[in-house]
Biopython code that builds the backbone (N, CA, C, O; Angstrom):
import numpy as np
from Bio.PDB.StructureBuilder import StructureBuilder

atoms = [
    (1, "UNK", "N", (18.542, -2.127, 19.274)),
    (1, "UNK", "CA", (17.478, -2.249, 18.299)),
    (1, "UNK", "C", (16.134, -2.480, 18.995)),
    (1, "UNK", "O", (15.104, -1.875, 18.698)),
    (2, "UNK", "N", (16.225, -3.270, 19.804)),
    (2, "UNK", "CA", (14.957, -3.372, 20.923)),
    (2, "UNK", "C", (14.446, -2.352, 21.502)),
    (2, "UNK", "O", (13.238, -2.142, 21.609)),
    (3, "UNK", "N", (15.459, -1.556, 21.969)),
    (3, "UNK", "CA", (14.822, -0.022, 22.435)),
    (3, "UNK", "C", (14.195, 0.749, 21.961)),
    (3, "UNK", "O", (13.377, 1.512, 22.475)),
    (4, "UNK", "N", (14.772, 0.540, 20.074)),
    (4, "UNK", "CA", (14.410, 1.779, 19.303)),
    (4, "UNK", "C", (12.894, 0.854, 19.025)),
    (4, "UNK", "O", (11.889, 1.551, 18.887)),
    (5, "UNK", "N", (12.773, -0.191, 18.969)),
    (5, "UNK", "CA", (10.965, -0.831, 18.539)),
    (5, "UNK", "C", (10.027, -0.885, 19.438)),
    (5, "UNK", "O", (8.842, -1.046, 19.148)),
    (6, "UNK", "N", (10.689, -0.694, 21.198)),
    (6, "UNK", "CA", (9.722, -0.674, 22.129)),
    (6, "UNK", "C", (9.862, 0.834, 22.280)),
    (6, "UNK", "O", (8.895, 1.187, 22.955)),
    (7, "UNK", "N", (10.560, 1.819, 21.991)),
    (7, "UNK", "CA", (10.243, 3.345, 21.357)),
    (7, "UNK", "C", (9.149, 3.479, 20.439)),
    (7, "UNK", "O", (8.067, 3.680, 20.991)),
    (8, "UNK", "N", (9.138, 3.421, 19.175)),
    (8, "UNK", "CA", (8.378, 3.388, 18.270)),
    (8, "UNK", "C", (7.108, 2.846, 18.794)),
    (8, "UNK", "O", (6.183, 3.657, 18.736)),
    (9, "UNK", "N", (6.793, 1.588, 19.333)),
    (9, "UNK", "CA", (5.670, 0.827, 19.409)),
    (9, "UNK", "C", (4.907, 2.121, 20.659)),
    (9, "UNK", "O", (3.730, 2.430, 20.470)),
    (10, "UNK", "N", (5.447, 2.579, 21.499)),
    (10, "UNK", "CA", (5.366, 3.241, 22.235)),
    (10, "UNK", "C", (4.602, 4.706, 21.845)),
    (10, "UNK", "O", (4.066, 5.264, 22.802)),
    (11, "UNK", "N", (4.543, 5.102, 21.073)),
    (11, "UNK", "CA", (4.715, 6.459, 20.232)),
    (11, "UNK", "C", (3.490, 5.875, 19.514)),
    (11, "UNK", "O", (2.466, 6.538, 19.347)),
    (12, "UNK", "N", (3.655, 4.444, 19.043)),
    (12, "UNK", "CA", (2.402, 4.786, 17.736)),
    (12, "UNK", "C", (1.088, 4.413, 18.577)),
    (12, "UNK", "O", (-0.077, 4.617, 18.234)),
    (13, "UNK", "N", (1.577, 3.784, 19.830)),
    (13, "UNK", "CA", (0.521, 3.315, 21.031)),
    (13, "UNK", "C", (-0.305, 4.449, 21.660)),
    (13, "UNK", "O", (-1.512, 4.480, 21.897)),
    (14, "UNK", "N", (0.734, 5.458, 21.891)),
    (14, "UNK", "CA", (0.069, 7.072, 22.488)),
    (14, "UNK", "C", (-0.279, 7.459, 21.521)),
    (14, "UNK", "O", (-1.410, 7.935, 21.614)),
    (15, "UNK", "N", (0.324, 7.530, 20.129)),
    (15, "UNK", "CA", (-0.820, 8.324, 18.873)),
    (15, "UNK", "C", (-2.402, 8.036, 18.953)),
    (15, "UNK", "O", (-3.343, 8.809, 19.132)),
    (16, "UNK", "N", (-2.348, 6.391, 18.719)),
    (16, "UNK", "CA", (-3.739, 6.023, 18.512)),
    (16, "UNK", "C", (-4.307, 6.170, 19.491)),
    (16, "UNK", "O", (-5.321, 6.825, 19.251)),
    (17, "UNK", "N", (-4.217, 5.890, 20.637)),
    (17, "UNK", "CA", (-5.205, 6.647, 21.792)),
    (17, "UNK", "C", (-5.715, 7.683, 21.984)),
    (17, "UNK", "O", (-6.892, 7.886, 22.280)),
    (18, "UNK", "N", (-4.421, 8.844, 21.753)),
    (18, "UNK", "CA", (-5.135, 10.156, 21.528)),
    (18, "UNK", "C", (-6.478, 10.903, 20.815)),
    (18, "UNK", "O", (-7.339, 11.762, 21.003)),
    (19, "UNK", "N", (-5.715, 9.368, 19.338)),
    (19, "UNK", "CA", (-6.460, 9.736, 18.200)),
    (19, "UNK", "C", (-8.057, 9.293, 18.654)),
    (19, "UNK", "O", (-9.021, 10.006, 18.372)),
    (20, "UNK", "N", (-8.169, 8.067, 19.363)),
    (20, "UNK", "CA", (-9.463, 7.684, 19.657)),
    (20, "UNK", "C", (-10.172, 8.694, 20.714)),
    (20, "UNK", "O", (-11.348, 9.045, 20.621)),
    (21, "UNK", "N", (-9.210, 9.135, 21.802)),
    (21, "UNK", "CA", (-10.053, 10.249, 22.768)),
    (21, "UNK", "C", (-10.340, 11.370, 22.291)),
    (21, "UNK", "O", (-10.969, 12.214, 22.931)),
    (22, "UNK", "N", (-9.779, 11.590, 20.705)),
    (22, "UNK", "CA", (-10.288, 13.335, 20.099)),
    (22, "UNK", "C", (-11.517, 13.489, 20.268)),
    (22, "UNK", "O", (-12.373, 12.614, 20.141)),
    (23, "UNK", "N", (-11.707, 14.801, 20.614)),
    (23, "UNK", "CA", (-12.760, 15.938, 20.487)),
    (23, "UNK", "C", (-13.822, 15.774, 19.551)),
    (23, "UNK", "O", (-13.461, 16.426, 18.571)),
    (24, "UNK", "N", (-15.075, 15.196, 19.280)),
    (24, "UNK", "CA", (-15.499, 15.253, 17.868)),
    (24, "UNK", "C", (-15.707, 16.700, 17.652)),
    (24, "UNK", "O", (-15.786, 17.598, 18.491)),
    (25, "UNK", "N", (-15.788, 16.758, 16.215)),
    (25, "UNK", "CA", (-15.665, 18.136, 16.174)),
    (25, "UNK", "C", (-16.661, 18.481, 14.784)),
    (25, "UNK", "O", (-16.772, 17.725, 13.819)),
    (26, "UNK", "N", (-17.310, 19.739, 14.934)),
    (26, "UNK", "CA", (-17.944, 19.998, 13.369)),
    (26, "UNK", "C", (-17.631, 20.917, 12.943)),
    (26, "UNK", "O", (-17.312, 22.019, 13.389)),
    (27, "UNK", "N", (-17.756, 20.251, 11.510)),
    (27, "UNK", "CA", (-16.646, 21.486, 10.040)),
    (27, "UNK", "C", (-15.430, 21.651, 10.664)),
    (27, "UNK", "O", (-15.156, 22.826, 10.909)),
    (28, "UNK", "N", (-14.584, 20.794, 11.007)),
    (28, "UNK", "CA", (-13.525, 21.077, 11.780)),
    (28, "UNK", "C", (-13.244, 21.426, 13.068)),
    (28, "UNK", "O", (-12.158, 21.066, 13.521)),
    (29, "UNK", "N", (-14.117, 22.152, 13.867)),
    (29, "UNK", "CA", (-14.056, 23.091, 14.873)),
    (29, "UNK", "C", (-14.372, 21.922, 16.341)),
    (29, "UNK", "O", (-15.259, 21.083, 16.185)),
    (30, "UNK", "N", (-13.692, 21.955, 17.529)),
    (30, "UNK", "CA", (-13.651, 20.988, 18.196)),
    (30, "UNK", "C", (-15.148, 21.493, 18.776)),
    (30, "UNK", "O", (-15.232, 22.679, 19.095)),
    (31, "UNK", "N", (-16.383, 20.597, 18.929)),
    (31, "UNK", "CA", (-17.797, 20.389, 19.317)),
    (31, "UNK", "C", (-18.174, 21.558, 20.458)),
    (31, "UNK", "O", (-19.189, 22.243, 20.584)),
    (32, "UNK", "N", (-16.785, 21.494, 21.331)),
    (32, "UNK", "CA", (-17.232, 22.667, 22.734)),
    (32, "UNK", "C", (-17.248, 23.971, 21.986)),
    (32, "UNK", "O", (-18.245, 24.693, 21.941)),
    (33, "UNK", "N", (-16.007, 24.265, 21.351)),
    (33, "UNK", "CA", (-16.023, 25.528, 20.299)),
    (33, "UNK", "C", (-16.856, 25.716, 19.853)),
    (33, "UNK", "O", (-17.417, 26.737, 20.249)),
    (34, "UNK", "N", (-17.484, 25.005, 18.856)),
    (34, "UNK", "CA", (-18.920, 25.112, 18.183)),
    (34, "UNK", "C", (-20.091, 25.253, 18.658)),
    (34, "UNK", "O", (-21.108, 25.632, 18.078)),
    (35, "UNK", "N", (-19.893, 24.839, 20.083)),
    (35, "UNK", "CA", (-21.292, 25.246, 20.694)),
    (35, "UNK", "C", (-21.048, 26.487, 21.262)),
    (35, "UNK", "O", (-21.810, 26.700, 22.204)),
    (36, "UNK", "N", (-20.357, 27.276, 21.063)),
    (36, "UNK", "CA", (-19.829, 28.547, 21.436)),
    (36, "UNK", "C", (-20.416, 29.518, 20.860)),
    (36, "UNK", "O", (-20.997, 30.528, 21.257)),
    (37, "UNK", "N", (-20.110, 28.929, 19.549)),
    (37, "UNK", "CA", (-20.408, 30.171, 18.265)),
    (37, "UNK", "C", (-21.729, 30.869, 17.766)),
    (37, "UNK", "O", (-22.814, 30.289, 17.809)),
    (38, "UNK", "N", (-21.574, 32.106, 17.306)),
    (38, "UNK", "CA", (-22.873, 32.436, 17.533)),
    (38, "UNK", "C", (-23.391, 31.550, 15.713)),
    (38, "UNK", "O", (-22.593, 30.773, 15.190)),
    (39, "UNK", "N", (-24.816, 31.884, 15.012)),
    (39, "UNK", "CA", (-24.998, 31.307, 13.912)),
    (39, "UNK", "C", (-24.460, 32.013, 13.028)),
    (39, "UNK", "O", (-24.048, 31.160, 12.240)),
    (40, "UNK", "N", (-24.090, 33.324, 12.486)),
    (40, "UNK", "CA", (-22.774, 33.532, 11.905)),
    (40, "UNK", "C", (-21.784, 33.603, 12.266)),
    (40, "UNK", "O", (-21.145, 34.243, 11.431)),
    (41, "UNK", "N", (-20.968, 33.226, 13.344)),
    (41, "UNK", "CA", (-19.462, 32.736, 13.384)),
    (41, "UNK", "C", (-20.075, 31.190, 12.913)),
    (41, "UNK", "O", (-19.526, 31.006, 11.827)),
    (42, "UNK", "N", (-20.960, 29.969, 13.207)),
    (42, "UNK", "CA", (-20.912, 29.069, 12.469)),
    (42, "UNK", "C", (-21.339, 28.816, 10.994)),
    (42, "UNK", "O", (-21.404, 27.764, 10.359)),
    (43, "UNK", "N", (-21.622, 30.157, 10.630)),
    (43, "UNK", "CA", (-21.951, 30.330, 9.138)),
    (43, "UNK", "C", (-20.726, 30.778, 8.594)),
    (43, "UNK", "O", (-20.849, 30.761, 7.370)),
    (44, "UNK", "N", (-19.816, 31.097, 8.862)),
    (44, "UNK", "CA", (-18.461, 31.696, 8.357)),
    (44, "UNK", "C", (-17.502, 30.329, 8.363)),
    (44, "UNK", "O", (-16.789, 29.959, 7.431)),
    (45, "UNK", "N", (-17.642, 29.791, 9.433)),
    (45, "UNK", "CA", (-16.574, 28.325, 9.488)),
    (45, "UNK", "C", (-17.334, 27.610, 8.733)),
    (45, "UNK", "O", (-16.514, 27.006, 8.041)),
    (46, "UNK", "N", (-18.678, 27.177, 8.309)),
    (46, "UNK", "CA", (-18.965, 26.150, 7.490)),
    (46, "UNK", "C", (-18.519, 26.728, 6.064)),
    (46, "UNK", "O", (-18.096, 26.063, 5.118)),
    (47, "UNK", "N", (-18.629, 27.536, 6.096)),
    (47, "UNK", "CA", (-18.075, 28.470, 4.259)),
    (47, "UNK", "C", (-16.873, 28.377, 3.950)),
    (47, "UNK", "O", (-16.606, 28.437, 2.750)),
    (48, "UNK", "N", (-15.246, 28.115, 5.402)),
    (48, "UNK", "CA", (-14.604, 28.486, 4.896)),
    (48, "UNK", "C", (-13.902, 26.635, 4.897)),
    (48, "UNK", "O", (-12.847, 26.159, 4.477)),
    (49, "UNK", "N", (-15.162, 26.013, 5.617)),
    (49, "UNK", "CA", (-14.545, 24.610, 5.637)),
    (49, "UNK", "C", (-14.854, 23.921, 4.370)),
    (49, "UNK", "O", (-14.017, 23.151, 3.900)),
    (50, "UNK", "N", (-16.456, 24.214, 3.521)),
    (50, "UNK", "CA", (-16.907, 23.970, 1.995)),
    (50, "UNK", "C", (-15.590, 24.040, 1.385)),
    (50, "UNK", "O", (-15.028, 23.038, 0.941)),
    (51, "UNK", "N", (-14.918, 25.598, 1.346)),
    (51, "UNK", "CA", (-14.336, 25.994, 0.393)),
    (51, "UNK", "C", (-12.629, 25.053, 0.449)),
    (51, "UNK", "O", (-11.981, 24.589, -0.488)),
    (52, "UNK", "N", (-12.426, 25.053, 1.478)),
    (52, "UNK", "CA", (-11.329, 24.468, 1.955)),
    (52, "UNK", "C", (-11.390, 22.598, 1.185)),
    (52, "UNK", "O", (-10.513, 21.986, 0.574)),
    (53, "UNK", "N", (-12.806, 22.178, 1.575)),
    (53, "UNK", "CA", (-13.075, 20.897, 1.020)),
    (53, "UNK", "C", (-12.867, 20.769, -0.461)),
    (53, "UNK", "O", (-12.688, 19.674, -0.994)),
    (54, "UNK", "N", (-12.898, 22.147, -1.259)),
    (54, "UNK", "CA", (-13.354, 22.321, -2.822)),
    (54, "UNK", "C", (-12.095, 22.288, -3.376)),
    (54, "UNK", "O", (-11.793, 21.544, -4.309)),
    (55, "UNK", "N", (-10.987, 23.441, -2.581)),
    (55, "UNK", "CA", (-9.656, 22.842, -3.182)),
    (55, "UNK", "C", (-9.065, 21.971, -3.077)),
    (55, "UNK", "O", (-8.359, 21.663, -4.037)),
    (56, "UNK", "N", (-9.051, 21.215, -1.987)),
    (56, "UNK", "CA", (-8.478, 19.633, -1.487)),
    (56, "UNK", "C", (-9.040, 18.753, -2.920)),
    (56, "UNK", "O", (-8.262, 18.055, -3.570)),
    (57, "UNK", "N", (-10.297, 18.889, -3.232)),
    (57, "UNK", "CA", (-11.012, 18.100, -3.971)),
    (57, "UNK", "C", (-10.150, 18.696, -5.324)),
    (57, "UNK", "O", (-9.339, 17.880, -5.760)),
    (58, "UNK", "N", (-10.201, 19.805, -5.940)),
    (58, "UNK", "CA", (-9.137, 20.788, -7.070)),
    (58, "UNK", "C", (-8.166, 19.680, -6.939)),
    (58, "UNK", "O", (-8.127, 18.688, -7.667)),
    (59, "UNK", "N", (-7.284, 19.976, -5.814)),
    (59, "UNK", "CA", (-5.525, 19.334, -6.075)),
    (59, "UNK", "C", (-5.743, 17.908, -6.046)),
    (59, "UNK", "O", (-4.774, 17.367, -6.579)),
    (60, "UNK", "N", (-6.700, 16.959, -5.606)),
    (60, "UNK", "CA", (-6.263, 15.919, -5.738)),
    (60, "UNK", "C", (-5.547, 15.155, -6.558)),
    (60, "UNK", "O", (-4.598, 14.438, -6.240)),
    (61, "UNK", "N", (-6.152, 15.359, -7.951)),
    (61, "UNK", "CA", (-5.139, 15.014, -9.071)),
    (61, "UNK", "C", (-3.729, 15.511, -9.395)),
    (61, "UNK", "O", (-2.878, 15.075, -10.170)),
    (62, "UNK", "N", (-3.738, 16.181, -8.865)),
    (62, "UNK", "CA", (-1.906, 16.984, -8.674)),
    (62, "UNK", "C", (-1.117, 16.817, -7.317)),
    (62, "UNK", "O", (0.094, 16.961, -7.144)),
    (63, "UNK", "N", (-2.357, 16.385, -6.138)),
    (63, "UNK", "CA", (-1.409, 15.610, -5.235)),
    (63, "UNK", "C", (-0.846, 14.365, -5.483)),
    (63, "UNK", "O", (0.349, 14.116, -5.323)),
    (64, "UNK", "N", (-2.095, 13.193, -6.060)),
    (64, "UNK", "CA", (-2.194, 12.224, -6.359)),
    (64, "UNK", "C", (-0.159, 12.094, -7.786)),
    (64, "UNK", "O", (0.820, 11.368, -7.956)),
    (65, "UNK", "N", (-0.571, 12.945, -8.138)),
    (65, "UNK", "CA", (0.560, 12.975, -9.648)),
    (65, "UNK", "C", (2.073, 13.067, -8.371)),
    (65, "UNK", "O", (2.919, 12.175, -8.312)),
    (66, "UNK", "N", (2.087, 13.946, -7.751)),
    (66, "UNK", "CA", (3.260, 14.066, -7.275)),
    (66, "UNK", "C", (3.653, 13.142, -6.026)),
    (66, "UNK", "O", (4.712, 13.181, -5.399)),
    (67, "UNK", "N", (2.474, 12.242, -5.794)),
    (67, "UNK", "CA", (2.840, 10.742, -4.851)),
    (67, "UNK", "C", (3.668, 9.970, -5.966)),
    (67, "UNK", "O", (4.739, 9.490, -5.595)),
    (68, "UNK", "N", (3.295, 9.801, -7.273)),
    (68, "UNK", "CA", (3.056, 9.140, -7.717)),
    (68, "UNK", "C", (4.825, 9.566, -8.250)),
    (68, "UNK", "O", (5.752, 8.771, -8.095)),
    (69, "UNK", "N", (4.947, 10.579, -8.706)),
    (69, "UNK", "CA", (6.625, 10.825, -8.965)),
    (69, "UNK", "C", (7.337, 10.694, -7.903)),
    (69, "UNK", "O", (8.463, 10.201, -7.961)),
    (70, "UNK", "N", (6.990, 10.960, -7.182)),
    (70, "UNK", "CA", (7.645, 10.879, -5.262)),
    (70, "UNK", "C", (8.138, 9.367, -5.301)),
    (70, "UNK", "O", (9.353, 9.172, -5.331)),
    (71, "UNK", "N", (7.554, 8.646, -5.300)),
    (71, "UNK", "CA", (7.248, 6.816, -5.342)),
    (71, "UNK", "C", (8.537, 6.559, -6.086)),
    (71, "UNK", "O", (9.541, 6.091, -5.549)),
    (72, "UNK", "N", (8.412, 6.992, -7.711)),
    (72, "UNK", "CA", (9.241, 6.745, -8.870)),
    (72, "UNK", "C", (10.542, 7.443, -8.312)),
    (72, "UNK", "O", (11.607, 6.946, -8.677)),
    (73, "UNK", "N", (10.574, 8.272, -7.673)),
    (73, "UNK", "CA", (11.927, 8.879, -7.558)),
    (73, "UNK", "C", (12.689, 8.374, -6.504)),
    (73, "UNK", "O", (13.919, 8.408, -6.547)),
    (74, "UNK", "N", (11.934, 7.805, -5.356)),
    (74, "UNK", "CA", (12.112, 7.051, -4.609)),
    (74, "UNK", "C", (13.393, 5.521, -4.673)),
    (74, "UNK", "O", (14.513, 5.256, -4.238)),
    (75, "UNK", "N", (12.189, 4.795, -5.601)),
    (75, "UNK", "CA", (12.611, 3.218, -5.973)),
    (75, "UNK", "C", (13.826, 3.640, -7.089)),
    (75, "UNK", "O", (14.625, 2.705, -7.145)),
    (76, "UNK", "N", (14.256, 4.869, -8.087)),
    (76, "UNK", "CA", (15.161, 5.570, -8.677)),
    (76, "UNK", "C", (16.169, 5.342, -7.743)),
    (76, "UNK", "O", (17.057, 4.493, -7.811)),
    (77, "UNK", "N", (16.028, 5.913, -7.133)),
    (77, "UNK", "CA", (17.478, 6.664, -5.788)),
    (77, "UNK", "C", (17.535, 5.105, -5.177)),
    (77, "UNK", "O", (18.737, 4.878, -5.045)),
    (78, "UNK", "N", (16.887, 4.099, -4.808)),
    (78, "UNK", "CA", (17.267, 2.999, -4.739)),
    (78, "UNK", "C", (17.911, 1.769, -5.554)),
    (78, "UNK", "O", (18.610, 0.842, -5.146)),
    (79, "UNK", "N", (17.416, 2.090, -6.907)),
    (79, "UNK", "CA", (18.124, 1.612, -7.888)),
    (79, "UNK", "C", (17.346, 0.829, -8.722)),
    (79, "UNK", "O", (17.830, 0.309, -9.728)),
    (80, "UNK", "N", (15.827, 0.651, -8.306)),
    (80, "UNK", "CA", (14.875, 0.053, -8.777)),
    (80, "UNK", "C", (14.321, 0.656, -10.197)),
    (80, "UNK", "O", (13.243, 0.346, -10.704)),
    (81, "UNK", "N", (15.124, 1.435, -10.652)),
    (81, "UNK", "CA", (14.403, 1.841, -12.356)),
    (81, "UNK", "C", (16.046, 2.005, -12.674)),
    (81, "UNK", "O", (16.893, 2.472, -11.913)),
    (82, "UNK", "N", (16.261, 1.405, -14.221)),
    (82, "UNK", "CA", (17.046, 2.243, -15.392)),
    (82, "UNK", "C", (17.147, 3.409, -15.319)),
    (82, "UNK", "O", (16.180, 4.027, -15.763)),
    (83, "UNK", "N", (17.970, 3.996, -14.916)),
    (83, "UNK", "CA", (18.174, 5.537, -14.625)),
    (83, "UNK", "C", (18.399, 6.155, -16.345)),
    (83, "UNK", "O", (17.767, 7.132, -16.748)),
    (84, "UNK", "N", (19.223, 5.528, -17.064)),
    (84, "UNK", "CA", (18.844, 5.687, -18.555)),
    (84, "UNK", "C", (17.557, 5.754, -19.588)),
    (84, "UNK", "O", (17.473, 6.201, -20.732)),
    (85, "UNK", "N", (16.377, 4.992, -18.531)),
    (85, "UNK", "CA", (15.318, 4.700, -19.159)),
    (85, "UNK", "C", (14.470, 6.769, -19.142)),
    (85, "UNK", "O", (13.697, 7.136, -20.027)),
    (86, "UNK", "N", (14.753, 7.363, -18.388)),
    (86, "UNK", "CA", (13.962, 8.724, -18.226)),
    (86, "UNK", "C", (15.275, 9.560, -19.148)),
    (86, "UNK", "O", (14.960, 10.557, -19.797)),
    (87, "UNK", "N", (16.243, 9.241, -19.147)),
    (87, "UNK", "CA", (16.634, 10.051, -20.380)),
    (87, "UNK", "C", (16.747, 9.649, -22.028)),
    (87, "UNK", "O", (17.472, 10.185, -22.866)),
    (88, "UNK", "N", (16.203, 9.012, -22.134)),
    (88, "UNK", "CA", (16.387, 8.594, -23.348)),
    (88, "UNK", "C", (15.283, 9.206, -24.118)),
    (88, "UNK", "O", (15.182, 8.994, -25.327)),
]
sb = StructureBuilder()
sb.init_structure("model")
sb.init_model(0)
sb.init_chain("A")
sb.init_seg("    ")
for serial, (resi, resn, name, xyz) in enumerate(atoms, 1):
    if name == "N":
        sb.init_residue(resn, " ", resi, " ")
    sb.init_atom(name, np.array(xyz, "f"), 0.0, 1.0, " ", f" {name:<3s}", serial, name[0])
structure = sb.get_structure()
């Protein structure tokens, strides 16, 4: 059991580091890339990152709904709801 938590601790230790040495990056695109691009290749990635932002923003309420059954179906399969209570 010790192995598997100095595993884990290990893993979430190299995540967050990584996560802190990332690339900053704009509209997505890692900063060296972007200074690459000419002003329409960075007029095409900011359009397709808007649009990308617009549906994220669309589904939220339908991601948000299916956490939210995810959760319930969850604590279900554990035993934490009346399984009679959704058919009735």
């Amino acid at each position: 059991m010790k192995k598997i938590i100095a595993l884990l601790s290990l893993i979430l230790m190299t995540t967050l580091l990584a996560a802190c040495a990332a690339e900053p990056t704009a509209f997505g695109v890692p900063q060296s890339t972007w200074n690459t691009l000419s002003p329409q290749q960075k007029q095409t990635v900011i359009a397709g990152y808007n649009q990308r932002k617009a549906i994220k923003q669309q589904n939220a309420p339908l991601e948000s709904a299916i956490g939210a059954a995810s959760a319930i179906l969850q604590n279900q399969h554990r035993g934490g709801y009346n399984s009679n209570f959704f058919t009735k």
